[in-house]
N, C-alpha and C positions, 0 to 999 in steps of 0.2 A: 532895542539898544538905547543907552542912556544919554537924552540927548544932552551936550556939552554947546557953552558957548566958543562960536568961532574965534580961533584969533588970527594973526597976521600967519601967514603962510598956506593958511589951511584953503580947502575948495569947497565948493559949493555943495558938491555930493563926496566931500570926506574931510578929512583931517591928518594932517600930518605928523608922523611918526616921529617924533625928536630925542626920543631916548635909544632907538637904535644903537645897536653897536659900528663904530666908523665901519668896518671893511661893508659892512650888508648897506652902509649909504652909497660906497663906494662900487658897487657892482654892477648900479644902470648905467656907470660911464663907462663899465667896459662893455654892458653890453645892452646898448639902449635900447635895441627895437625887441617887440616882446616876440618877434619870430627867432631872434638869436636865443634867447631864453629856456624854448619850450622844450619839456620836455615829456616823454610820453609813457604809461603806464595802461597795462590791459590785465584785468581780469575776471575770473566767471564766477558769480555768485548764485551759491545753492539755495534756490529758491521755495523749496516745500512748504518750510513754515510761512514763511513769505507768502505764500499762494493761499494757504490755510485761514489765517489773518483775513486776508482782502476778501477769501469770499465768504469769512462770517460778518464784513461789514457792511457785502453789497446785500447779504440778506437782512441787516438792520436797516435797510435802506438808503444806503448811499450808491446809490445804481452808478456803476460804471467808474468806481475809485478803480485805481490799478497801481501798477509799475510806474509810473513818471508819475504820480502823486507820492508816490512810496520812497520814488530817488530823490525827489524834489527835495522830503520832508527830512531824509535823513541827511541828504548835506549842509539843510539849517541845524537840525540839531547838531554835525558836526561841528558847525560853526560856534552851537554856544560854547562848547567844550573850548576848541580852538579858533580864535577869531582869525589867528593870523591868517587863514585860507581866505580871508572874505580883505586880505589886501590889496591896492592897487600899485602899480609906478605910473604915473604921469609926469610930464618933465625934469627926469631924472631922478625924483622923489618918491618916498613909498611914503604911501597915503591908508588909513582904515576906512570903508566904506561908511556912512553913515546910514546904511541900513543893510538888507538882503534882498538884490533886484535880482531876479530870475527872465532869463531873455528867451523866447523860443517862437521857432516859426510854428504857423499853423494856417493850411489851406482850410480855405474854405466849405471844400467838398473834398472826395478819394478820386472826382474822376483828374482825367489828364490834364485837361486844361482848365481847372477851378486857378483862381488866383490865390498868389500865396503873400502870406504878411508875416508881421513879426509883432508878437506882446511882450510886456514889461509889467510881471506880477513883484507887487513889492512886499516883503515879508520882516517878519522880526523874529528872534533868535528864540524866543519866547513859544512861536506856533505850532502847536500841532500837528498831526495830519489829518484833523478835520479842518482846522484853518487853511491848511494845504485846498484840501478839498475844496473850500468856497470858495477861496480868493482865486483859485486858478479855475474852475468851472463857471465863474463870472464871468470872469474876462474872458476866453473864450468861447461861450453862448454870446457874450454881445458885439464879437467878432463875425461870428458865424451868421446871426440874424440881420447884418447892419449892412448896405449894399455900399454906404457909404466908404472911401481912403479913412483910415484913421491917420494921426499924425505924423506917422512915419512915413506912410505914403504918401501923404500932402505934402513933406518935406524936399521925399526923393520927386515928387513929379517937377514940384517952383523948379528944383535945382536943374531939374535934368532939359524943361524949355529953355534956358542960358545956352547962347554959345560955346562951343567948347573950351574955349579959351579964358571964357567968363568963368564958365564950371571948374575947371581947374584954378583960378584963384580963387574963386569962392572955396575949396576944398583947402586949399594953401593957409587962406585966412582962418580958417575951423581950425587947423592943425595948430598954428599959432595959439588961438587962442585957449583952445586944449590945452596944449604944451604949460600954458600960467594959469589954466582953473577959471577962463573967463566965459564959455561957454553960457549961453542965457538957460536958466531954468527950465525951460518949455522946450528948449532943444536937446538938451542930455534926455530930457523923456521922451523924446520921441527917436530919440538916436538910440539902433540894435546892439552898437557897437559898446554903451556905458551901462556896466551894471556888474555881477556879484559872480555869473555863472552864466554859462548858455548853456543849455541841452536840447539834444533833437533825439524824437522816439524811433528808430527805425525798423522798430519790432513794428511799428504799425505799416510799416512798407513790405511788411515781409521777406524783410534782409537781415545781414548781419550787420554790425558796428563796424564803423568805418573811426579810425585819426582823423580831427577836422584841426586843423591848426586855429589859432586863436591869435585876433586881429592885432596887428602893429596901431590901428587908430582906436583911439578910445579906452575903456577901461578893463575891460573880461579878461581877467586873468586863470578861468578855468574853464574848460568844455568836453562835456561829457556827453558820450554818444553811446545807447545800450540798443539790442536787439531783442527779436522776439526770443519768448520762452524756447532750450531745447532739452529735450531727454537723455541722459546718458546710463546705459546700466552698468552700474559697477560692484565690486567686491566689499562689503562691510566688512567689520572688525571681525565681526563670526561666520567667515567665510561664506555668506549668503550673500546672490545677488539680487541688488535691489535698482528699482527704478528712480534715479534722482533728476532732479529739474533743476537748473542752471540759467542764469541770463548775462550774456557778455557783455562785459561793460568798458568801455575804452575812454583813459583821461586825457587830455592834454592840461599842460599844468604850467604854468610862469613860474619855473624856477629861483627867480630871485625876490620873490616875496616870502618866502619862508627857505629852511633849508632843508636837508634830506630826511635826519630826523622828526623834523616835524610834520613830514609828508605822511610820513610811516606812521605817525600816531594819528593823524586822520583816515587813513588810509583802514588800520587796524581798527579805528571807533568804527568805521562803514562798515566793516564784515562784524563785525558787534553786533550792530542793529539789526545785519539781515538775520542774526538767529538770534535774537530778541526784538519781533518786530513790535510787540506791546508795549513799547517804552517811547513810541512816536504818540499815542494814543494820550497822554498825559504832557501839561508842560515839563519842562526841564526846573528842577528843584534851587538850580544857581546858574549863572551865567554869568560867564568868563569876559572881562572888557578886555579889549586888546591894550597894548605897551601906552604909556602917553609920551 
């Protein structure tokens, strides 16, 4: 994204929307917390080609691309089309991100008790899915290898030795300073809660998609939650049946950073791409800024 100088209003990790039309200003005072907002969206994507793609690319050797590289990459590229989905509300304000922070937990191990964290892979509207690929196979290799708390954890531990009553101001005061964009640089990155999108894989749990609501603190105004691959045989156009592959995919969405129509043309670009998955493989030819 094209970086612009700050001016008076704007946050640290975005900019504020001022061409707005009044009633879309006027919609975080009816409904401020972004639990009143959410709203939710499920469905199944035919994944054949899908599947075709990734494994001519694990045998060009990119061992172990998959599905959450695949959803990752298409929701940036949705985003160069439409940036509005990559907006925020923070103190009653809608704000454009100033980049593509992607949030997701990841254990350490599959067994029971592995400890679990949370990354912050930063992206541009611009990348790939091979950019997908390294930037997110980075960060979690140096996750996985590192015995060390990363940031997040080093945050939540300070906060959580405080008495509780310390803790709960201390949270108070974050909320406060949220609320005006005063937040220090070093803590929006290590805080789960600011960024562009969360996703969680739980096809690698070997379940289905689960609605995860999408926090009242902090920035993520969309979360997306897909399952493992499933088979369903069904009837083609010429009465044969065939065997097709599907992966459910469930949104939660902040409704008041864009409106329905514009859901729907995001919404419509993502089943785009699952049956054109070769147009992840190349940048995007123009990229859309959002409103100023």
């Amino acid at each position: 994204m094209a970086k612009t100088r700050k001016r008076a209003g704007d946050r640290r990790d975005g900019r504020l929307l001022r061409s707005l039309p009044a009633f879309c200003k006027f919609i975080p005072f009816i409904m401020p917390e972004r639990n009143d907002a959410q709203i939710f969206y499920d469905e199944s994507f035919e994944v054949s080609t899908v599947d075709r793609r990734l494994r001519k690319l694990r045998v060009d050797g990119y061992k172990g691309i998959g599905m959450l590289h695949f959803l990752i990459a298409t929701h940036i590229r949705c985003i160069s089309m439409l940036p509005g989905i990559n907006r925020f509300i923070a103190g009653r304000r809608i704000y454009a991100h100033d980049d593509i922070t992607v949030v997701m937990a990841v254990k350490r191990s599959l067994s029971v008790d592995a400890t679990e964290t949370t990354i912050k892979v930063h992206f541009q509207p611009t990348d790939t899915i091979f950019d997908v690929y390294r930037k997110l196979n980075e960060k979690i290799e140096e996750i996985k290898t590192s015995e060390e708390d990363n940031n997040t954890e080093e945050v939540a531990e300070t906060l959580t030795k405080a008495p509780r009553f310390l803790l709960r101001m201390a949270i108070g005061v974050l909320r406060i300073l949220d609320y005006f964009g005063l937040i220090p640089d070093s803590l929006i990155e290590a805080s789960p809660f600011h960024g562009s999108m969360i996703i969680t894989d739980m096809g690698s749990l070997r379940i289905g998609p689960v609605f995860h609501h999408i926090y009242n603190f902090g920035t993520l105004p969309v979360f997306i939650a897909f399952g493992a691959k499933r088979h369903a045989y069904e009837i083609d156009r010429h009465g044969k049946v065939v065997d097709n592959k599907y992966v459910d995919c469930k949104f939660v969405i902040d409704e008041r950073i864009a409106d329905g129509h514009y859901y729907a043309q995001f919404l419509q670009a993502f089943r785009y791409i699952f049956q054109h998955p070769e147009i992840l493989e190349k940048a995007p030819t123009r990229v859309i800024e959002d409103v100023r």
